[in-house]
N, C-alpha and C positions, 0 to 999 in steps of 0.2 A: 397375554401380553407377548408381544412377537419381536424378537430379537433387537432388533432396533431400536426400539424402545426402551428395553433392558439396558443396553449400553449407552442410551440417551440419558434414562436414568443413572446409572453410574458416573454417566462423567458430571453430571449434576453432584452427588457425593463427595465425587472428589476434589472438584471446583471449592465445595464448600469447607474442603481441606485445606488445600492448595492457597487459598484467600484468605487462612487464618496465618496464627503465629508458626509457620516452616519457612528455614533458609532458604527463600527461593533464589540467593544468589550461589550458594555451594551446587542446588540442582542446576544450574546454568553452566557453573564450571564443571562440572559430571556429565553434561549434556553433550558440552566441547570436546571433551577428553575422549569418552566415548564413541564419539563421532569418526573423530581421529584416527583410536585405535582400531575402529570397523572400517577403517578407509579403503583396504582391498574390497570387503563382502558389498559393499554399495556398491563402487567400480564394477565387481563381478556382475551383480544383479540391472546396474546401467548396461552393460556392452548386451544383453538379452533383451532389454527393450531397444535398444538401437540396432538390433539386429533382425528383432521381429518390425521393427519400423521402417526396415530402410528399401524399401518398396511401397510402401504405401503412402507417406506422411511427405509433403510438402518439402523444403526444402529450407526456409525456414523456422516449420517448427519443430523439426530434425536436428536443426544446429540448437534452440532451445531444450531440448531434450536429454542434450549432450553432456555428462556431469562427470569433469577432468579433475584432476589437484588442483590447478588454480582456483576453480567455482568451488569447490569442496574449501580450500583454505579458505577463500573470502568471505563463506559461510560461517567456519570456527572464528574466523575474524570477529564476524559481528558478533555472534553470541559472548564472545569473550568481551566487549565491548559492551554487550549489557548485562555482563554480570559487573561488570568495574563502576556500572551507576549507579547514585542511591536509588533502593528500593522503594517507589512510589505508591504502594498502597499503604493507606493510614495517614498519608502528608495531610497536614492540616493547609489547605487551601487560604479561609478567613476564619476567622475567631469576631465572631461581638459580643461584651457585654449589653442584652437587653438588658438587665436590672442587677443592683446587688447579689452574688450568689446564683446570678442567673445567666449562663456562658450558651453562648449556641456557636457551633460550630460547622464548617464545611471541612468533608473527608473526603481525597482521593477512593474510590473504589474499585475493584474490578466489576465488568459487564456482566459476567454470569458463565454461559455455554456457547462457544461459537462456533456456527458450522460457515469453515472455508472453503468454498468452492474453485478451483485452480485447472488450469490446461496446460500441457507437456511439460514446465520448469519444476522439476523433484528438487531443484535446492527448494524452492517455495516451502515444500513443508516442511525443512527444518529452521528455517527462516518463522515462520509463520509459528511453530510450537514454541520455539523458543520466546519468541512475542510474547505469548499467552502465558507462559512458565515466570517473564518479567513482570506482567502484570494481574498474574492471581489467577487469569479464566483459563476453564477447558477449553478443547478445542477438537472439532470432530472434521477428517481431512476429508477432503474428495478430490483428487487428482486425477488427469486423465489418464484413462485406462491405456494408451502408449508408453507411462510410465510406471504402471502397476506394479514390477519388477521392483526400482527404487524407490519406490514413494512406501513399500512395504519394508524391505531394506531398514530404510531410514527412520520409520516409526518405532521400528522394535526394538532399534539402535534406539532410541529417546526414551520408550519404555521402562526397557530392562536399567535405565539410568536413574530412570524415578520411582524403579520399585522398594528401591530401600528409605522412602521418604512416604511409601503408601498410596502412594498419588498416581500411580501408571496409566488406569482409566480418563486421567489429564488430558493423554493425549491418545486420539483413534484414529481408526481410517476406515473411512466406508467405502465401500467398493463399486456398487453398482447403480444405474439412476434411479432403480427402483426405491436403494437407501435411500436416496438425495429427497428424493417425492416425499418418502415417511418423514425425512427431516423437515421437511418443510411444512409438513403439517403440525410439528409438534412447539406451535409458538407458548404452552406452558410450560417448556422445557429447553428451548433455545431463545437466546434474547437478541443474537446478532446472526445476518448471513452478510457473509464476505465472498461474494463471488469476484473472481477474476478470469478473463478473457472477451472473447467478440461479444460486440455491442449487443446482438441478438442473444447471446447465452443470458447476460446481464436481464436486458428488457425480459422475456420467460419465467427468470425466475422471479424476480417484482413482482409480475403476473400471479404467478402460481404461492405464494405463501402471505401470510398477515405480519411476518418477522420482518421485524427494521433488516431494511440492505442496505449496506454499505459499499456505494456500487462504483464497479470499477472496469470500463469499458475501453473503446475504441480509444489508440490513441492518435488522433489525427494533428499531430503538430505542425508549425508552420517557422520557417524561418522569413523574415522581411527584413530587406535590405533597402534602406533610406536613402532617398538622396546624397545624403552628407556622409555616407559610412567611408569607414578606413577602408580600400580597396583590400590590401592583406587581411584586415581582420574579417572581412569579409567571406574571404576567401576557407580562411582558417576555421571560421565559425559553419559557414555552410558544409562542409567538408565533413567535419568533424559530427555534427547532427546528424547528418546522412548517413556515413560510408562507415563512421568509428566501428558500430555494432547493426547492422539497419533490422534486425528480426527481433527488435523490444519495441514496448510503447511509446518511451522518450527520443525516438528516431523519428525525425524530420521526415513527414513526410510530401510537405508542398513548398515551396519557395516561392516566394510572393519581391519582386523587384521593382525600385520605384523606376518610374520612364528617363528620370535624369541624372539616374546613376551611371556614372562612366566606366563602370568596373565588370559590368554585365558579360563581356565574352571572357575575360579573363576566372569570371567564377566559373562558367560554364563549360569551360577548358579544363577547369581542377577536377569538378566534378564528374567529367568525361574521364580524366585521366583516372580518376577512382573507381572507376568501373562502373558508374551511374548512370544506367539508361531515363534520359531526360522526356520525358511527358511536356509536350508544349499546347498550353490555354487546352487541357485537358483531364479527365478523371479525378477531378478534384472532389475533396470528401472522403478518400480511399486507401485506408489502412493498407500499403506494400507488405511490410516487412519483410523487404528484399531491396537489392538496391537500383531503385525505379523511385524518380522522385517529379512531379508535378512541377509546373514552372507557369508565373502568371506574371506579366508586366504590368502595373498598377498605377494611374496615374497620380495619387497622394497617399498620404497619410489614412483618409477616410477610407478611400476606398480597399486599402489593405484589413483598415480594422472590420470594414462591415463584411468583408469576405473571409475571416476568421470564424465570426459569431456565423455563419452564414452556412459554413464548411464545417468546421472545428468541432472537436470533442469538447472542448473546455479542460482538455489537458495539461498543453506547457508551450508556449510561441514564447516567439524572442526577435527581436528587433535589433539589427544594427544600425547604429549612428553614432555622428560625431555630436550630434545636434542636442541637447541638453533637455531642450524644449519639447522635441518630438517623443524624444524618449520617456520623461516624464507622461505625455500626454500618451502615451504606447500605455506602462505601465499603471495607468490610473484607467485606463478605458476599457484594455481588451478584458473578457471575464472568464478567464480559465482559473486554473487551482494554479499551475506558474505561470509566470510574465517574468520573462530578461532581459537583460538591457548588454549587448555587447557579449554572450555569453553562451555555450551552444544548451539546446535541451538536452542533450544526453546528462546534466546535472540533477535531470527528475528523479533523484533517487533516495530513500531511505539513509543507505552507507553513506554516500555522497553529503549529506545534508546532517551529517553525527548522530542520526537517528538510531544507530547501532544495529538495525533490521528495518526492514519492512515487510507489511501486509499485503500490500498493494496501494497504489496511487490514487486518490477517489476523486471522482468528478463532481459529487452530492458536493451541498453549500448547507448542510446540517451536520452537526455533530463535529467530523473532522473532513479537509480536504489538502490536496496532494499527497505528498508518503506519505503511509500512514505509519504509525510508529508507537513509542508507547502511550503516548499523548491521546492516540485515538482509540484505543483500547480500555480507554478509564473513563467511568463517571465520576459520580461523586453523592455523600449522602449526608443530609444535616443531624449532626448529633445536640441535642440539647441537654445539658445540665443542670441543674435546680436543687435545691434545696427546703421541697414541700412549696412549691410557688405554684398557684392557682390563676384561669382567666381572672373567675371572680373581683382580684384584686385591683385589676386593670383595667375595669367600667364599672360608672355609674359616678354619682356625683361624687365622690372621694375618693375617684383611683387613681393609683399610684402614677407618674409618667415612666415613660419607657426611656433608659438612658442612649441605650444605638450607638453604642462607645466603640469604635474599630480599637482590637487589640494586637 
């Protein structure tokens, strides 16, 4: 049996710990606190990858890599935020009685063992353990090796948090793609892959394993501005999509105007003054992450939406107007994981959304879609009750009927 394996199977063990009767809300607050008090030895171990990076790695995902006290609290943030929720494994979902003495039930459950796949964001994996620590499953990391430094850091930070609950093995980190391969073959021992980054890392691994993905790609969002939009909100909303943060996925990255909108150089003037090198009826489809945004003048409504579906991740567009009608028919037509009405995408998030973390954003339309949070972490399993009750009793000429009684 070859190392990875070994620690596959462990966190299987501990998973089946971890999903029983322990506090996982005190290991949450442990997890925070922890975090906290190792806030130099992370720092240290960031300013080493940002130092081995800062020659080589992009410019964007340079500034993602980047993990200050602000990203460090917003992190303990959330974890503190899901330790303060009720604890969702065991929630009785429905309850029916089929027959006298005879209860069947739906149970929240955890997934099982999740290997999360991630590129250059080291908050991700305390974001992402902590997920798994709320709702029951292991989690085995793979970070990109730009941030090897903190994503190692930060593991043993969460560790050494859960070793006096048993459960350490919870949480891992694999290191090289050679792991990831082994992990991905091992679907009688992983039940979920969460990759996050470029569309082609996503499509690959699909490829390469039989494990449900959970898949979370490109984000090529759009903002459209209506005919009838508020010239300011306009302004405000384009602005803010684009220029707030532009090196994440819920960053705008095409701007779609209708032909008889009067606001058109006035936006075009913000977004110059923001620093936004503007792309005209060009490179559309094209994850920036930088501030470089796509511009397309669109004669209606249609031809905006079919050039989403067309272009688009199925990530998060959003529409300005004043128009009630349009907006409605925006939000009921375009088919991403969000649709907004008057509102920028940089909303696509977990925190933003009370989700108290997230996993990453998902494009799939099975299981769960947009943040993912603890919602998508959870199945569910039916428990039946009885009391000595057989089929037998319930066919043939004298069986019993079935009561089907919501409780």
């Amino acid at each position: 049996m070859n190392d990875m394996r070994r620690r596959a199977e462990s966190a299987r063990q501990a998973f089946l710990k971890l999903s029983g009767p322990l506090d996982r809300t005190q290991m949450l607050r442990d997890v925070a606190r922890a975090l906290s008090e190792n806030a130099s030895d992370i720092f240290a171990a960031n300013s080493e990858d940002l130092k081995a990076a800062e020659q080589t790695l992009a410019k964007p995902l340079y500034k993602r890599l980047m993990l200050d006290d602000p990203k460090l609290r917003d992190v303990i943030d959330g974890i503190q935020r899901l330790a303060a929720m009720e604890d969702p494994v065991g929630r009785v979902l429905e309850a029916t009685e089929l027959d006298e003495g005879l209860v069947l039930k739906k149970v929240q459950t955890p997934i099982g063992v999740i290997a999360a796949i991630f590129e250059s964001r080291p908050d991700a994996a305390a974001q992402i353990a902590a997920l798994a620590i709320r709702t029951g499953n292991a989690v085995l990391l793979k970070g990109g090796r730009e941030a090897a430094q903190t994503n190692a850091a930060i593991v043993e930070t969460i560790r050494r948090a859960l070793a006096g609950y048993g459960v350490s093995d919870a949480v891992q980190l694999a290191s090289t793609r050679e792991e990831v391969a082994e992990l991905l073959a091992m679907d009688d021992l992983i039940s979920l892959v969460i990759p996050r980054g470029s569309n082609e890392m996503v499509r690959s691994i699909q490829r390469a394993t039989r494990i449900p993905v959970l898949g979370h790609a490109d984000g090529i969002c759009h903002v459209y501005i209506d005919e009838s939009a508020d010239v300011q909100k306009a302004i405000r909303i384009a602005v803010d999509s684009k220029a707030q943060y532009p090196a994440v996925c819920n960053a705008a990255e095409t701007l779609l105007v209708h032909r008889n909108f009067r606001g058109l150089d006035a936006v075009i003037l913000a977004l110059r003054d923001a620093g936004v090198e503007l792309r005209m009826n060009t490179d559309f489809g094209r994850e920036f992450l930088d501030l470089i945004m796509s511009v397309r003048v669109v004669n209606s409504i249609d031809e905006a939406i079919e050039h989403i579906h067309r272009y688009g991740s199925a990530h998060t567009d959003a529409i300005v107007t004043e128009d009630a009608a349009a907006a409605e028919r925006f939000l009921n037509e375009v088919d991403s994981a969000g649709v907004y009405w008057n509102a920028s995408t940089r909303f696509a998030d977990g925190f933003r959304y009370g989700l108290g973390a997230e996993v990453g954003i998902s494009t799939n339309k099975t299981h769960a879609r947009g943040p993912v949070g603890v919602d998508g972490l959870l199945i569910y399993k039916y428990q039946l009750i009885g009391d000595g009750h057989i089929v037998a009793s319930y066919v043939g000429k004298n069986a019993r009927p079935f009561r089907h009684r919501r409780l």
